[in-house]
DRENLUM-725333 format. One record per residue (C-alpha): x, y, z. Coordinates in pm, whole numbers, padded with zeros to 5 digits, always signed. Each point is the difference from the previous one (the first is absolute). Example, Ala and Ser with C-alpha at 12.3 -4.5 7.8 and 13.67 -1.06 7.14 Angstrom:
// DRENLUM-725333
+01230-00450+00780 +00137+00344-00066 
This chain:
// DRENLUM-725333
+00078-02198-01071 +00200+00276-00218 +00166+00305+00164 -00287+00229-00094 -00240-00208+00136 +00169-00006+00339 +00070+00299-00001 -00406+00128-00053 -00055-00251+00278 +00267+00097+00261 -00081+00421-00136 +00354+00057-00062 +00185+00050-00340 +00193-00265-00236 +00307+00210+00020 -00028-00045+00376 -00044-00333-00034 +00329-00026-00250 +00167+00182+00237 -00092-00267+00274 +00118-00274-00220 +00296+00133-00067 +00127+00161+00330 -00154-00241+00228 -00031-00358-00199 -00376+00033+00081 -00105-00065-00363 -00233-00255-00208 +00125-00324+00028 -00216-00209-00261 +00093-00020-00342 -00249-00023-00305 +00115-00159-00318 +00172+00269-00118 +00219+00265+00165 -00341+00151+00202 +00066-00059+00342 -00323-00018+00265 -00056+00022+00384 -00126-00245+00186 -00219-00034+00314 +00298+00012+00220 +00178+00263-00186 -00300+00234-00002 -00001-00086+00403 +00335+00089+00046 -00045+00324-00150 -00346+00074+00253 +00241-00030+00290 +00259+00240-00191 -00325+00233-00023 -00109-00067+00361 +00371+00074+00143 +00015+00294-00199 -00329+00164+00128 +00114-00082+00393 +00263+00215-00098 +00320-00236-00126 +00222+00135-00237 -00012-00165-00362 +00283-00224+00073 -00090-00083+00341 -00316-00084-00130 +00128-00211-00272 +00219-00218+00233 -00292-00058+00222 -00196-00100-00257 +00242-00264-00153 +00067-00125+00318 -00303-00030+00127 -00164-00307+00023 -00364-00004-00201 -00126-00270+00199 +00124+00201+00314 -00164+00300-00072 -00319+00142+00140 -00291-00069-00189 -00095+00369-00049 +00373+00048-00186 -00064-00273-00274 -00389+00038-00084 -00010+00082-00381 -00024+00371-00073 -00389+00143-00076 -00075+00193-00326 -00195+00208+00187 -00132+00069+00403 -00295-00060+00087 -00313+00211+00173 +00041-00106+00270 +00411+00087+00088 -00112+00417-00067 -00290-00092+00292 +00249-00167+00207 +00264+00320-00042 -00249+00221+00107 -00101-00187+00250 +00373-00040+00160 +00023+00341-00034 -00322+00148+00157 +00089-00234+00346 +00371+00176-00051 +00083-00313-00029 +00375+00070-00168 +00146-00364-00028 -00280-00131-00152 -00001+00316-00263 +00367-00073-00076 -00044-00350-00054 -00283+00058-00220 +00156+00267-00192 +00314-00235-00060 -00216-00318-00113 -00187+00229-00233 +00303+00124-00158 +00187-00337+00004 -00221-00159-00154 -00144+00242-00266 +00208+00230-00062 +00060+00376+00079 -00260+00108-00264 -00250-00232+00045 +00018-00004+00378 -00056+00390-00025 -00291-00028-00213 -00225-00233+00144 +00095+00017+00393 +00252+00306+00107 -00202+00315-00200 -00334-00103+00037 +00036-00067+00381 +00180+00333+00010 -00274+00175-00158 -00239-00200+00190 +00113+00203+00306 -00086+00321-00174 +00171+00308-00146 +00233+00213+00160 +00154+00031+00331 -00218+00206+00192 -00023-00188+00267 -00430+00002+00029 -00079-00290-00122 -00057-00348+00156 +00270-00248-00036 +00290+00268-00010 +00217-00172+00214 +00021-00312-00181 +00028+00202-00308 +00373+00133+00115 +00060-00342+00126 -00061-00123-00346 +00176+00268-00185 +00312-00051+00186 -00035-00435-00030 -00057+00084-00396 +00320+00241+00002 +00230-00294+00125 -00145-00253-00207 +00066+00185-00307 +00365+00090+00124 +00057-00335+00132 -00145-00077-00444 +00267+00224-00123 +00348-00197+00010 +00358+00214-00132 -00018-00163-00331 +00393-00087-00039 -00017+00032-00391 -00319+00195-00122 -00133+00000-00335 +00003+00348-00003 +00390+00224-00014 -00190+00244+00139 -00239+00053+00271 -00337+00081+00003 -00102+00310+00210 -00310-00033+00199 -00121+00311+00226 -00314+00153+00091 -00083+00380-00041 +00084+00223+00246 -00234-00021+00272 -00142-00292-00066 -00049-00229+00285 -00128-00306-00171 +00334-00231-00099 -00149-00366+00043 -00077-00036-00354 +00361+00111-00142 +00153-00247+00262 -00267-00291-00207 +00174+00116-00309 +00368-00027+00074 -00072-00332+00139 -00199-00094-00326 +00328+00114-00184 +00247-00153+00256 -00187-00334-00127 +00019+00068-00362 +00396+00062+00049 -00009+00425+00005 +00161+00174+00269 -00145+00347+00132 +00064+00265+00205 -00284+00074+00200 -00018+00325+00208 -00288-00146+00292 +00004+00383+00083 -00041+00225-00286 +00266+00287-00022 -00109+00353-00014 +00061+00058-00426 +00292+00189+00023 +00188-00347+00156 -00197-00192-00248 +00142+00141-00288 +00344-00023+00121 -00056-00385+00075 -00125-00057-00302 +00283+00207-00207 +00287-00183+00259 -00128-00379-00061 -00099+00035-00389 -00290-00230+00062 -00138-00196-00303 -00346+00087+00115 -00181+00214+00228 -00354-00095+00186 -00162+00311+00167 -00309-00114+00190 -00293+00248+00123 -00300-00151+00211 -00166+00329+00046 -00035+00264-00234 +00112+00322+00189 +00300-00104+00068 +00103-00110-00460 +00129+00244-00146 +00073-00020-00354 +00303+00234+00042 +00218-00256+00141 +00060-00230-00273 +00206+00263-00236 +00253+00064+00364 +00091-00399+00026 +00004-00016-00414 +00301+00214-00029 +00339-00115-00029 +00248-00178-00281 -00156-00339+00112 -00303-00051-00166 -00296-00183+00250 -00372-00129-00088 -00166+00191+00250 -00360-00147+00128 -00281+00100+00191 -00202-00190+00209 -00321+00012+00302 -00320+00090-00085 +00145+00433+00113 +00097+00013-00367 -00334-00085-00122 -00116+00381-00087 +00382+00145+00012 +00128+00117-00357 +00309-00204-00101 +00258+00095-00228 +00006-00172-00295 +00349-00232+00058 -00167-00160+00354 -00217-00325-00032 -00280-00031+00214 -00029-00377+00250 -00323-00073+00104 +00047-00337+00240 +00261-00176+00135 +00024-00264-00200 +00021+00256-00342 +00260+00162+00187 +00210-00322-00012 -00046-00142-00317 +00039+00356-00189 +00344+00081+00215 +00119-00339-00098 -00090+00031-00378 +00138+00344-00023 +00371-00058+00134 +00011-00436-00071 -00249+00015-00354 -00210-00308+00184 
């Protein structure tokens, strides 16, 4: 198989895998006629249990020894099944499930399968957001199911941390910014998006707890970010007014919104409007890479 095509099937980015190869020795190791080189089954299984160590929490080189040391016919079946396109029905049933008996190792372990095997992106859109909005909106605390619902939201915060390696040479000089408003309490999704990044090679800076605006402008004019992602689930707490306060500064940034809060907010005219996650990705990595 070619680098890109490993690279849709393990839901990280050719750079990364580049990077791999070239740091680690964890590269194709077939050659075509010409100078194309192509991995094999056992390089592609080498790389799951780089992927595998790396979501339990290895470093990158840590998980790169393990994985060339490893031995494939060693290894547990689960680490060297071929990678799915896409989960199926029935792993969102079993996540809810898990987490409605507060049943936290088996929501872990599902989360990490998911997300090992799919990808960030993928994983988020067909298991982690519709079991999270399966549980219902908001955080009142009056509706049935609650207390599997903060079960899962904290299983779904480590995976996606656990996703989101130190990339040791980014694609990116500079970082991209990620925050919610002030006062908003939903961060889940901007945690999805700077590990859909991470995997594409861009570093972020993500602030889990937004800053009141006065500390958000100073961030933003102290780091020089290449972008900036302002996300709003609910509408009274976007405010259109923010987005001129973090665009100040010598250091020109694309500045972003995102959530469904911005859907009736005015914009100015400089700030691009992200409607999903996976827009979110792709448009941040075409703005600052041009691919």
């Amino acid at each position: 198989m070619p680098v890109a095509a490993v690279a849709r099937r393990l839901g990280v980015a050719p750079a990364t895998l580049r990077t791999w190869d070239r740091r680690y020795g964890l590269g194709p190791s077939r050659h075509t006629g010409g100078k194309h080189r192509r991995y094999g089954p056992a390089d592609i299984r080498r790389l799951e249990l780089m992927q595998r160590a790396l979501l339990r929490g290895a470093s990158t080189a840590e998980a790169a020894r393990f994985a060339r040391e490893a031995s494939v016919e060693d290894a547990p079946a689960a680490a060297v099944q071929p990678a799915r396109a896409e989960p199926d029905r029935s792993v969102a049933r079993r996540l809810r499930t898990a987490a409605l008996a507060m049943d936290g190792a088996a929501t872990q372990r599902l989360l990490a399968d998911a997300i090992a095997s799919a990808g960030v992106l993928v994983a988020w859109e067909n298991v982690i957001e519709p079991v999270l909005s399966a549980f219902g909106a908001g955080w009142a605390g009056n509706h049935a199911g609650v207390e599997g619902e903060y079960l899962l939201a904290e299983a779904v915060l480590g995976a996606l941390i656990r996703a989101t390696p130190v990339l040791g040479s980014p694609r990116n000089s500079r970082p991209v910014l990620l925050s919610g408003v002030p006062d908003e309490r939903t961060n889940l999704p901007l945690y999805a998006l700077a590990a859909c990044l991470a995997e594409r090679g861009i570093a972020s800076q993500l602030f889990g707890t937004p800053p009141p605006a006065d500390v958000l402008a100073v961030a933003v004019r102290r780091s020089s970010p290449a972008a900036v992602v302002l996300r709003a689930q609910r509408s009274t707490v976007a405010d259109g007014r923010l987005f001129p306060r973090v665009a100040r500064g010598r250091q020109r940034s694309r500045v972003f919104a995102w959530g469904p809060g911005w859907a009736q907010t005015p914009l100015p005219e400089q700030v691009e409007l992200l409607p999903d996650l996976r827009t979110a990705a792709e448009r941040i990595e075409y703005v600052l890479l041009g691919r």
